[in-house]
C-alpha positions in Angstrom: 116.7 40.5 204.8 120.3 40.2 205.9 120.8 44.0 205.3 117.9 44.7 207.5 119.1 42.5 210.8 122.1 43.9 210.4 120.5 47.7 210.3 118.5 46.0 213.0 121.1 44.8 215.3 123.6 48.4 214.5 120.5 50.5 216.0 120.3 48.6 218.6 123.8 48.4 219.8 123.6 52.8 219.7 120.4 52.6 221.6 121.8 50.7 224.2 125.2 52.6 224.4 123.5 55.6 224.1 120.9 55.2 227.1 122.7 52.7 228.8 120.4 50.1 228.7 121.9 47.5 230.7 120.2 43.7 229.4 121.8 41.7 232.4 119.8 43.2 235.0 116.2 43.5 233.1 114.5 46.8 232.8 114.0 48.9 236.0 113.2 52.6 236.8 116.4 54.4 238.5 115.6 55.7 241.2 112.8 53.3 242.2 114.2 50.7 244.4 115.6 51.3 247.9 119.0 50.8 249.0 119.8 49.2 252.6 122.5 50.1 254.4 123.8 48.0 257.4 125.1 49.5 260.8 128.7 51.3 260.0 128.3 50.5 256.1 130.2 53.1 254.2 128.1 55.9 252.2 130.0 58.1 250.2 128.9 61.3 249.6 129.1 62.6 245.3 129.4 65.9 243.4 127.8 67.3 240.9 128.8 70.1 239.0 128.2 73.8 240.9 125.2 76.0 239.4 124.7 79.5 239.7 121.6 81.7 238.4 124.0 84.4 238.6 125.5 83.0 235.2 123.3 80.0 234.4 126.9 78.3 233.3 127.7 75.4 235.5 131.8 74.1 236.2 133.1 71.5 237.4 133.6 70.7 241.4 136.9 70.3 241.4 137.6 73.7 239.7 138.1 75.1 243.0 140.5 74.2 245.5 138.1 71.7 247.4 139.4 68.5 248.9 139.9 65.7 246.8 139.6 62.1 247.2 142.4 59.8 248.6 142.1 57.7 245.4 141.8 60.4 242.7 138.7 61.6 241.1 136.3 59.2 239.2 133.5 59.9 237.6 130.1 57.9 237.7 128.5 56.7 234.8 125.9 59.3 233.3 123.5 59.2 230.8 123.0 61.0 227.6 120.4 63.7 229.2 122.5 64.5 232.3 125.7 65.5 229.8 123.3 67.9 228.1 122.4 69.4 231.5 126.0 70.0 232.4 125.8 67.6 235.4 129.3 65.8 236.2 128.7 63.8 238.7 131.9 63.0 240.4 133.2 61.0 243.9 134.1 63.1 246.9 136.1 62.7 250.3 133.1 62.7 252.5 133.0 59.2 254.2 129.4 58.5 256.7 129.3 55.2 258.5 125.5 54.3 258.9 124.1 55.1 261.7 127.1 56.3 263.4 127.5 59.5 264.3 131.1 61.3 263.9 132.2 65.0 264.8 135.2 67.4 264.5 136.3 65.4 261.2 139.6 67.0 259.6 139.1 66.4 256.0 142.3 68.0 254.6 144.5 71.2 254.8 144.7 72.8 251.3 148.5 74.3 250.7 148.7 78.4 250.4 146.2 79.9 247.9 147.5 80.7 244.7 146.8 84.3 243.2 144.5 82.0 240.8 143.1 79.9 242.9 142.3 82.9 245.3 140.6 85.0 241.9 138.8 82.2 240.6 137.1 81.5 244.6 136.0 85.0 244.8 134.6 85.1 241.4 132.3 82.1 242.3 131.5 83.5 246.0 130.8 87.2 243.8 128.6 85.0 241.3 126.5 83.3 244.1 127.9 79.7 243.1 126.0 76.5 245.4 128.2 73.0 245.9 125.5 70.5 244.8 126.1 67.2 247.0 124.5 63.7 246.0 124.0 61.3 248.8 122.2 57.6 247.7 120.8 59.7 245.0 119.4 62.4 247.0 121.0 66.5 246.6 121.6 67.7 249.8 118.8 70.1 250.5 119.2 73.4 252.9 117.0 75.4 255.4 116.8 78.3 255.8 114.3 80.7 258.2 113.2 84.3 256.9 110.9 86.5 258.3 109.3 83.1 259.7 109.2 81.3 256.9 111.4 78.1 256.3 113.1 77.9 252.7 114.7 75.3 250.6 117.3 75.1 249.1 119.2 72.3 247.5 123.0 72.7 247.9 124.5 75.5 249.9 126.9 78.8 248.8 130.5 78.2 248.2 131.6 81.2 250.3 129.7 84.6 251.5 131.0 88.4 250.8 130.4 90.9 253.9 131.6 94.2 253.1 135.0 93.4 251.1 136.2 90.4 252.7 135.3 86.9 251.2 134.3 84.0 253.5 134.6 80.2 252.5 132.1 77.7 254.3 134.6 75.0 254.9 132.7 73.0 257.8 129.6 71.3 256.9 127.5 69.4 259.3 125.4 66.5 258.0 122.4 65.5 259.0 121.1 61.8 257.1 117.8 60.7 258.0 117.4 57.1 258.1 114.1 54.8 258.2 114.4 51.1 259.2 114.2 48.6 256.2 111.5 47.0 256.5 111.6 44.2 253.9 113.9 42.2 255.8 113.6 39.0 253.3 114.0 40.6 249.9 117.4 41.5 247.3 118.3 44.8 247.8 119.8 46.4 245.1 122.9 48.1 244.9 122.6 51.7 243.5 120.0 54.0 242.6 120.8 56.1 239.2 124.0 54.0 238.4 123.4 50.7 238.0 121.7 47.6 239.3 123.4 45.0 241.3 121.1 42.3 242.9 122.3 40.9 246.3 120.6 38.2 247.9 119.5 39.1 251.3 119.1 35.9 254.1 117.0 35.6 257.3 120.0 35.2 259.3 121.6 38.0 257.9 118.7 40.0 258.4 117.7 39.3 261.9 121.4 39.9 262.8 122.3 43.4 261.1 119.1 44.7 260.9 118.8 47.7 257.5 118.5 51.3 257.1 117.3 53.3 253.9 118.5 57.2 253.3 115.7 59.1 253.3 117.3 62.7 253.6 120.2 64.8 253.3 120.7 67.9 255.1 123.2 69.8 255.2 124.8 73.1 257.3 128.0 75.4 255.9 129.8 76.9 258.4 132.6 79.1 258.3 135.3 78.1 260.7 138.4 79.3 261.3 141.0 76.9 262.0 144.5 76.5 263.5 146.0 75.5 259.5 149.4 74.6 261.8 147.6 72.0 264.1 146.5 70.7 260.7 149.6 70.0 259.4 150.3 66.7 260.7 146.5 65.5 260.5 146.1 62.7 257.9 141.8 62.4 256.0 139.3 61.0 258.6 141.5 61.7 262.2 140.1 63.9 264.8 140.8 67.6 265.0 142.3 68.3 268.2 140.1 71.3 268.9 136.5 71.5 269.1 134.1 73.0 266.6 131.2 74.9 266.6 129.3 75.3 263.5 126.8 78.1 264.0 125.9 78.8 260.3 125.0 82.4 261.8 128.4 83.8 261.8 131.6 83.4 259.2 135.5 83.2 260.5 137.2 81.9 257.7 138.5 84.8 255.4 140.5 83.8 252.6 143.5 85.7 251.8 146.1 84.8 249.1 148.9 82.6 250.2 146.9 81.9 253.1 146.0 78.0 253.7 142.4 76.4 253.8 141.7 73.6 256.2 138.5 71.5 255.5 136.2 69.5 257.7 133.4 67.5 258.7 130.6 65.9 260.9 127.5 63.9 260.2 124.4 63.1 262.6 122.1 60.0 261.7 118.3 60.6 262.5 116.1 57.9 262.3 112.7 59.1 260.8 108.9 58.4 259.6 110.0 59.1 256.4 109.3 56.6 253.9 111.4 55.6 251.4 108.7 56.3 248.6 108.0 59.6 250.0 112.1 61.4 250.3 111.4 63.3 247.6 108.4 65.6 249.2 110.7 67.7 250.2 112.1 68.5 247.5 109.1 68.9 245.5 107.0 70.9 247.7 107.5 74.4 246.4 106.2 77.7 248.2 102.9 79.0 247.1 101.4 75.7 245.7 98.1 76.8 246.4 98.6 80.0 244.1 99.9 77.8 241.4 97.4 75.2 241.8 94.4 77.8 241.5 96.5 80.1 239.0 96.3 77.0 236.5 92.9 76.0 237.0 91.6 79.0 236.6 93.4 79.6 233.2 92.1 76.1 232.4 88.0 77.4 233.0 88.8 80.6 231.5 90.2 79.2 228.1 87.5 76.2 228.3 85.0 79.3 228.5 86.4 81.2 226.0 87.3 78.2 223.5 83.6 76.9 223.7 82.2 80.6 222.7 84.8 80.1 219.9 83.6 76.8 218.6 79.7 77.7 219.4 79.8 80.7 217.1 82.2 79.2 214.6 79.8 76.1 214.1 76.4 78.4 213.7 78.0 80.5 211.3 79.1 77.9 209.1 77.0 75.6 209.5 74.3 79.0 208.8 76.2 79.4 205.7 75.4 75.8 204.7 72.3 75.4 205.4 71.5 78.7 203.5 72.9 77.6 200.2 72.2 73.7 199.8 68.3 75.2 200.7 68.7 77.3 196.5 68.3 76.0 193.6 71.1 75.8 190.8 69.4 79.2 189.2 69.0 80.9 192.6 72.8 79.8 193.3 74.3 80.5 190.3 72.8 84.4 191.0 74.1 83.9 194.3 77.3 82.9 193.1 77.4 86.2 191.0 76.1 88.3 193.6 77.3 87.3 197.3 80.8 87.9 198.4 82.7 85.4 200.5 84.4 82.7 200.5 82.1 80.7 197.7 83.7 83.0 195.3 87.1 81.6 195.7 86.4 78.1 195.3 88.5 78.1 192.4 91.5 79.2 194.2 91.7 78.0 197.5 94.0 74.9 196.6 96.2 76.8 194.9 99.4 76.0 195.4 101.3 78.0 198.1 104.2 80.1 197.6 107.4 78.1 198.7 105.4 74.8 198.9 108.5 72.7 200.3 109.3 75.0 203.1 105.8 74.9 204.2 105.8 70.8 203.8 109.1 70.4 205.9 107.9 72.8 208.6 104.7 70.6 209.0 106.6 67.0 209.2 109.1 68.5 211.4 106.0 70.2 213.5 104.2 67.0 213.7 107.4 65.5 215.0 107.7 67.9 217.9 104.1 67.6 218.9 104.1 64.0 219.0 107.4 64.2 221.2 106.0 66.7 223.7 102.9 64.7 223.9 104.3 61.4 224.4 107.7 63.0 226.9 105.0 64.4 228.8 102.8 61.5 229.1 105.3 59.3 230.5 106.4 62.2 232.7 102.9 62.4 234.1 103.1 58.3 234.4 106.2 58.8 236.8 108.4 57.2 234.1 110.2 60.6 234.5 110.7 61.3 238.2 113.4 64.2 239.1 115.2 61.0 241.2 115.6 59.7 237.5 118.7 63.1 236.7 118.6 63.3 233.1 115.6 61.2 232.0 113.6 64.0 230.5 116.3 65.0 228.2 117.1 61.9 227.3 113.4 60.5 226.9 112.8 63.3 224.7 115.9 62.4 222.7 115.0 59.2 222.1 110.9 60.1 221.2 112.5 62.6 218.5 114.2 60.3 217.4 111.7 57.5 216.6 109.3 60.1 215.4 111.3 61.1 212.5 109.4 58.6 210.9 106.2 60.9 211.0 107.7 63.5 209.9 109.0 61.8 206.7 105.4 60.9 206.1 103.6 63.5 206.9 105.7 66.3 204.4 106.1 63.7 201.6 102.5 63.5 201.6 101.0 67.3 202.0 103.8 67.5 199.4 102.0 64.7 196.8 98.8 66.3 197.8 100.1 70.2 197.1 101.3 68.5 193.3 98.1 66.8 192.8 100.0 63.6 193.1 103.5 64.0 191.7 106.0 61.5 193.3 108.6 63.5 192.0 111.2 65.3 194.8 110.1 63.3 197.3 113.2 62.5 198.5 114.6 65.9 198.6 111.5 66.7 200.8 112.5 63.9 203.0 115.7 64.7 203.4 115.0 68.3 204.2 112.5 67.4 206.8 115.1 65.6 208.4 117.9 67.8 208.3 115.7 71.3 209.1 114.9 71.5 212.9 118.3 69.4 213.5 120.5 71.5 211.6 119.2 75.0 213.5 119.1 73.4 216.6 123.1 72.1 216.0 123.8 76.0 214.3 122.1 77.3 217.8 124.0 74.7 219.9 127.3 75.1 218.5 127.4 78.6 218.4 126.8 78.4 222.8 128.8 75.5 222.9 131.6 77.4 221.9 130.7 80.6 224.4 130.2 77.5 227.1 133.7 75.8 225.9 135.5 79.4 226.2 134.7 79.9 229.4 135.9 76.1 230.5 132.3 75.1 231.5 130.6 71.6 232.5 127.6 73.0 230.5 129.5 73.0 227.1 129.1 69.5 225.6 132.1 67.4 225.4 133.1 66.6 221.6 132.8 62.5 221.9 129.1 63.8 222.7 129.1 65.9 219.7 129.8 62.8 217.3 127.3 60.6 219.0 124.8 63.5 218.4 125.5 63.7 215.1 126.1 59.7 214.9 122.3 59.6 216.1 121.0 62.5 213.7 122.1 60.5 210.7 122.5 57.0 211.3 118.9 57.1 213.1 117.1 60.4 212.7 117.4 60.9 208.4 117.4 56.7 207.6 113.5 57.0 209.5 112.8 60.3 208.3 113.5 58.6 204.6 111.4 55.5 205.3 109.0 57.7 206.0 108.7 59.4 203.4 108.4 56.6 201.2 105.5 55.6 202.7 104.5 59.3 202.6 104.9 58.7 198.5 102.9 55.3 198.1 99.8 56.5 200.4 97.5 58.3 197.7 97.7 61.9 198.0 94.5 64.0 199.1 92.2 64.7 196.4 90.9 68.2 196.2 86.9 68.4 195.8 87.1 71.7 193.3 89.5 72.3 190.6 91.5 75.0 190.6 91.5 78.0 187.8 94.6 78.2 185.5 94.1 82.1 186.4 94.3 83.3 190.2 91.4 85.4 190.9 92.5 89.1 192.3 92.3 89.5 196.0 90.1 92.2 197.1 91.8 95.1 198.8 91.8 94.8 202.8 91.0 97.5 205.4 93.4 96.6 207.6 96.6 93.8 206.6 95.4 90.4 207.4 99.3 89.7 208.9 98.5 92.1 211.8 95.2 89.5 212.6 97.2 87.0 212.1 100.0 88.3 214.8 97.3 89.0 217.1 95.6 85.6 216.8 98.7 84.2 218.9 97.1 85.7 222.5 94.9 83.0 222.8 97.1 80.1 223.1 99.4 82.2 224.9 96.9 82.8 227.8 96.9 78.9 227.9 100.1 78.2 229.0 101.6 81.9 230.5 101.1 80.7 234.0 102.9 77.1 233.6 105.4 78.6 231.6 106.7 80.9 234.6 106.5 77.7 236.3 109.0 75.8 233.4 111.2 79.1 233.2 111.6 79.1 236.7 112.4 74.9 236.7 115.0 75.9 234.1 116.7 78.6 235.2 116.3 79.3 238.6 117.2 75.6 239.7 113.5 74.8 241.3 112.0 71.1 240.3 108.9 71.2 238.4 107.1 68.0 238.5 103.1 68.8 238.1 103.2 67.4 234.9 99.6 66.2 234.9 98.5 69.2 234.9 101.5 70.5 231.8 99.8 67.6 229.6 96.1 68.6 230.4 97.7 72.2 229.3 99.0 70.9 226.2 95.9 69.3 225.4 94.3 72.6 225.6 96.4 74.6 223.9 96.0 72.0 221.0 92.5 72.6 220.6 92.9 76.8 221.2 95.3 76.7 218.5 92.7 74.5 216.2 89.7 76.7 216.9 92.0 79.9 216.0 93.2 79.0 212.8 90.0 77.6 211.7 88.2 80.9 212.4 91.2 83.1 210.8 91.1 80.7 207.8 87.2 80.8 207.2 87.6 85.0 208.2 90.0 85.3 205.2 87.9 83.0 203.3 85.4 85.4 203.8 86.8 88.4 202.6 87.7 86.7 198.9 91.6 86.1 200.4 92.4 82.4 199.2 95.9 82.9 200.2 95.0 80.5 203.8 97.9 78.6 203.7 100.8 80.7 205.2 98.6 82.6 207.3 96.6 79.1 209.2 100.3 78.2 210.0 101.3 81.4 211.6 97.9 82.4 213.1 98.8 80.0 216.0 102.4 79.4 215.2 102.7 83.3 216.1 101.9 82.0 219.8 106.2 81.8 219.7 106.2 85.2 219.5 104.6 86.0 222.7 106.9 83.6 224.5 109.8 84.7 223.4 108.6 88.6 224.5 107.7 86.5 227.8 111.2 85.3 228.1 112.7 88.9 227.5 110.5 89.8 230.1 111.5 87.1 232.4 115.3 88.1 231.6 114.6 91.4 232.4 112.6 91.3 235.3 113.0 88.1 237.1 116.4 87.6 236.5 117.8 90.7 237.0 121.0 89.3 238.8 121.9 87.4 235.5 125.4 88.8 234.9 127.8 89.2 231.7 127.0 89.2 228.0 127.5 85.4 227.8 125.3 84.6 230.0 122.7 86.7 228.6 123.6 85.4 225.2 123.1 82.0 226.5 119.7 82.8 227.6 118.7 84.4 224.4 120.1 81.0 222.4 118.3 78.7 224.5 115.1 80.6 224.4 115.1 81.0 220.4 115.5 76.9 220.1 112.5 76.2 222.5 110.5 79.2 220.6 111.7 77.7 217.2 109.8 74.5 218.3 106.7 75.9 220.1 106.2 78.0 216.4 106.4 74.7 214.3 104.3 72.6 216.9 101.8 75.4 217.4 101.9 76.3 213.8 101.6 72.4 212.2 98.3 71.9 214.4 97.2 75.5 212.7 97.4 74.6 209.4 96.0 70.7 209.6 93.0 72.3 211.8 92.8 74.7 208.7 93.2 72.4 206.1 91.0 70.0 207.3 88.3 72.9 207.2 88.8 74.0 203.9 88.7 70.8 202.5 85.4 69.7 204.5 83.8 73.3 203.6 84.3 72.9 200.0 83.7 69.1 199.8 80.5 69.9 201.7 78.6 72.4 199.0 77.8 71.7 195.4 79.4 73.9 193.3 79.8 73.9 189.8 
């Protein structure tokens, strides 16, 4: 018992260094309570890293020569999900007072560029790199107007290129909408993402300096060119002696080498209807809802439709079958037996044991694994437990659901494993620990290998080494001990008992017309027409920097897709069944796990077509690498709810007829 508490306490210590649980304050949702501000309170503006889907390889801020902070660069506490994104969050020199409005701010005069410094800024300006700010958790969002239509845009361009000079936006105008606190009498909590800090609030207090809440952040680049020697003397936050005009239509500020760069600033405060609750409509309302709204329900009616023809004529057929032979007698089915084709005749092979039975167990644990992750992760998600104010959550939610599930995946290989040796404890533990180690160890061969592409060329996207060794700290001091535990349970639960014996000779499998793998690879067009429309939607979230947050409907998807990806096994299974091939067990798995196939054509065809301005082999290889772990998982998901679906039918089918 001592061992356990100990095991106990160990996990969680990691989960709560890991997550950052933080016990002191109680459990809240980041993101979810407001902050107030008082009149001239300072808000400082942060940094994440800057994104490009020119290269889809984000760096670091401060890799350019942008201002920097009077008290050096810090950076904020981030969870375990945000480091896998590449964000790195860090402080910045912008300084608001609330509710005060400031213009013509010199922010600092950066010394002559370097032949580096000048190379690396038009690489990013070439490469179509955005400055992603972060004020009281919200990105500074951008509008723009084209051909009457407003666009947005979170963060804005490091510089623009007009015929072969390069332009730096080094003016930005601010613009913070504000609404009144209206809660006068309550504790307002410090920080929104970072950490909790709980402030009590008086009447006096509140009467006297009455609140605001941050409800947007706006923000204009402007190219400005400035007098770098009436800089010179100018310390962070004074006045610039001239005037500025930001008109965000025209550029002025070339940057040449050994040239200087002077900075600045101003910020508006606009008190709005805005509600605290509601900042993030901005950001979530995305042009053409309406077509992606009807584009998913009508996939949703078409599969229903097409699903429920499926299960109609799947059900009369069988249960024709049925019906037809318990209505014989033993004479009239023993000539029946002898003279009818089908899938009666191979009732002494169809629990045969598979060819490479442990490979097919550890796909299915490791499958079942996945599902049950993408069903929970998106549950909570549709919940709001998972709101894009909450950076990093997803990832890390994910994470942690994998994690805990490794106990279903030890259970459910150890026992199709018992079941496939008619009850044989022996190897269980070898099945165990190769569930556990299978999906983790290509996903970590798949990481690595773009960690070090990522880690060559000095990005924030690479992940850091510490990170490495709490990943791996988390794979087997969490992951394989439940996957194991598992499995033991997997080997006391009695194994499935067959309802025919099997023949000590395997029958011969008729010849085939046409090879049942091509019916097989087809079969996968079914689920895919599921989910093709929401996935343009995810592949757009991912890589071209949009927020995807309809996850109601993504779990009313997945739902779907489950069943599709039942109904088209079972009807490939009973098909081969049909035509004396007993070899079902394979073939369920991959008649909906081939579904992986068809995205991962879709994601060549989204490379190709949509994101024709991706540039350089590494960030194509990147793409590719990325796409090949979220296919790897789709095939073992899809495929695991195959082969149970199948499984289950086989062994209902058989259980269901008297056969001697």
């Amino acid at each position: 018992m001592e061992y356990f508490a100990r095991f106990g306490l160990w996990m969680t210590l990691i989960l709560c260094l890991t997550f950052q649980i933080q016990p002191n304050y109680g459990f809240y949702l980041p993101g979810s309570y407001p902050h107030k501000y008082g009149v001239t309170d300072e808000l400082w503006v942060k940094v994440n890293s800057l994104t490009s889907i020119d290269t889809e390889m984000p760096f670091s801020y401060y890799s350019l020569p942008f201002c920097k902070p009077e008290g050096g660069i810090k950076d904020s506490a981030e969870n375990l999900g945000e480091l896998l994104m590449g964000d790195r969050i860090e402080n910045s020199p912008y300084r608001f007072k609330m509710h005060t409005n400031e213009s013509e701010i010199f922010l600092c005069r950066v010394e002559s560029l370097s032949g580096d410094q000048f190379k690396i800024l038009k690489e990013r300006i070439d490469q179509m790199y955005q400055v992603n700010l972060i004020l009281d958790n919200l990105p500074a969002i951008r509008f723009t107007q084209k051909e009457g239509y407003f666009m947005r845009w979170t963060g804005y361009p490091v510089g623009v290129k007009i015929e072969d000079a390069y332009y730096v936006f080094n003016h930005l105008k601010f613009n913070v909408l504000i609404h009144k606190y209206e809660e006068t009498n309550v504790a307002r909590v410090m920080g929104t993402g970072e950490g909790a800090e709980m402030i009590p609030v008086g009447k006096e207090e509140s009467s006297e300096k009455p609140g605001y809440m941050v409800v947007g952040f706006e923000v204009i680049p402007c190219s400005i060119m400035h007098n770098a020697d009436m800089a010179k003397n100018l310390k962070m936050y004074d006045k610039y002696p001239s005037p500025i005009r930001c008109d965000p239509a025209t550029v002025a500020m070339p940057i040449k080498e050994g040239q200087p760069l002077v900075f600045s600033y101003e910020v508006t405060f606009e008190e709005s209807d805005i509600k605290w609750p509601s900042r993030w409509d901005a950001y979530l309302k995305m042009e053409g809802a309406k077509v992606h709204w009807f584009s998913i329900l009508n996939s949703l009616m078409v599969i229903t439709f097409l699903a429920g023809i499926v299960l109609v004529i799947f059900l009369r057929t069988v249960r024709r079958d049925l019906t037809r032979y318990e209505e014989l007698d033993k004479e009239a089915q023993a000539q029946m037996n002898e003279e009818l084709s089908g899938w009666k005749l191979v009732v002494g092979d169809v629990f045969r044991a598979p060819s490479n039975p442990a490979l097919l167990c550890v796909m299915v644990g490791d499958g079942v694994q996945i599902l049950g992750m993408s069903v929970v992760t998106i549950l909570f998600a549709a919940l709001g437990f998972m709101s894009p104010a909450s950076r990093g959550t997803l990832i890390t939610g994910m994470l942690f659901f994998y994690m805990i599930l490794s106990i279903a995946a030890g259970y459910v290989s150890v026992r199709l494993w018992r079941t496939i040796a008619f009850g044989d404890q022996k190897g269980w533990v070898s099945i165990a620990w190769k569930a556990a180690c299978f999906f983790p160890g290509i996903s970590f061969l798949i990481l690595t290998t773009l960690n070090f592409l990522l880690w060559g060329s000095h990005s924030t996207g690479a992940i850091p080494f510490s990170l490495f060794v709490i990943l791996i700290l988390l794979w087997f001091c969490i992951s394989v001990p439940l996957t194991l535990v598992g499995g033991y349970f997997g080997a006391k639960a009695p194994h499935i008992e067959y309802p025919v014996r099997t023949n000590q000779i395997p029958r011969e499998i008729p010849q085939q017309k046409y090879p049942s793998w091509l019916l097989v690879l087809g079969a996968g067009t079914l689920p895919f027409g599921t989910l093709f429309i929401e996935l343009f939607f995810i592949m757009s979230s991912i890589w071209m920097g949009r927020v995807y947050y309809v996850f109601g409907f993504l779990f009313v998807v997945l739902i779907l897709l489950v069943l599709v990806c039942a109904e088209v096994s079972l009807v490939l299974t009973y098909m081969h069944l049909c035509v004396e091939d007993w070899k079902w067990w394979w073939k369920s798995f991959f008649a909906s796990g081939s579904v992986a196939l068809y995205i991962f054509l879709y994601s060549i065809n989204y490379l190709v077509f949509d994101l024709k301005s991706l540039s350089g082999p590494v960030s194509a290889t990147l793409y590719l690498g990325y796409s090949l772990f979220m296919v790897l998982a789709i095939m073992l998901s899809t495929g695991t709810i195959g082969f149970l679906s199948s499984f289950w039918f086989v062994h209902y089918l058989f259980s269901s007829v008297k056969l001697d």
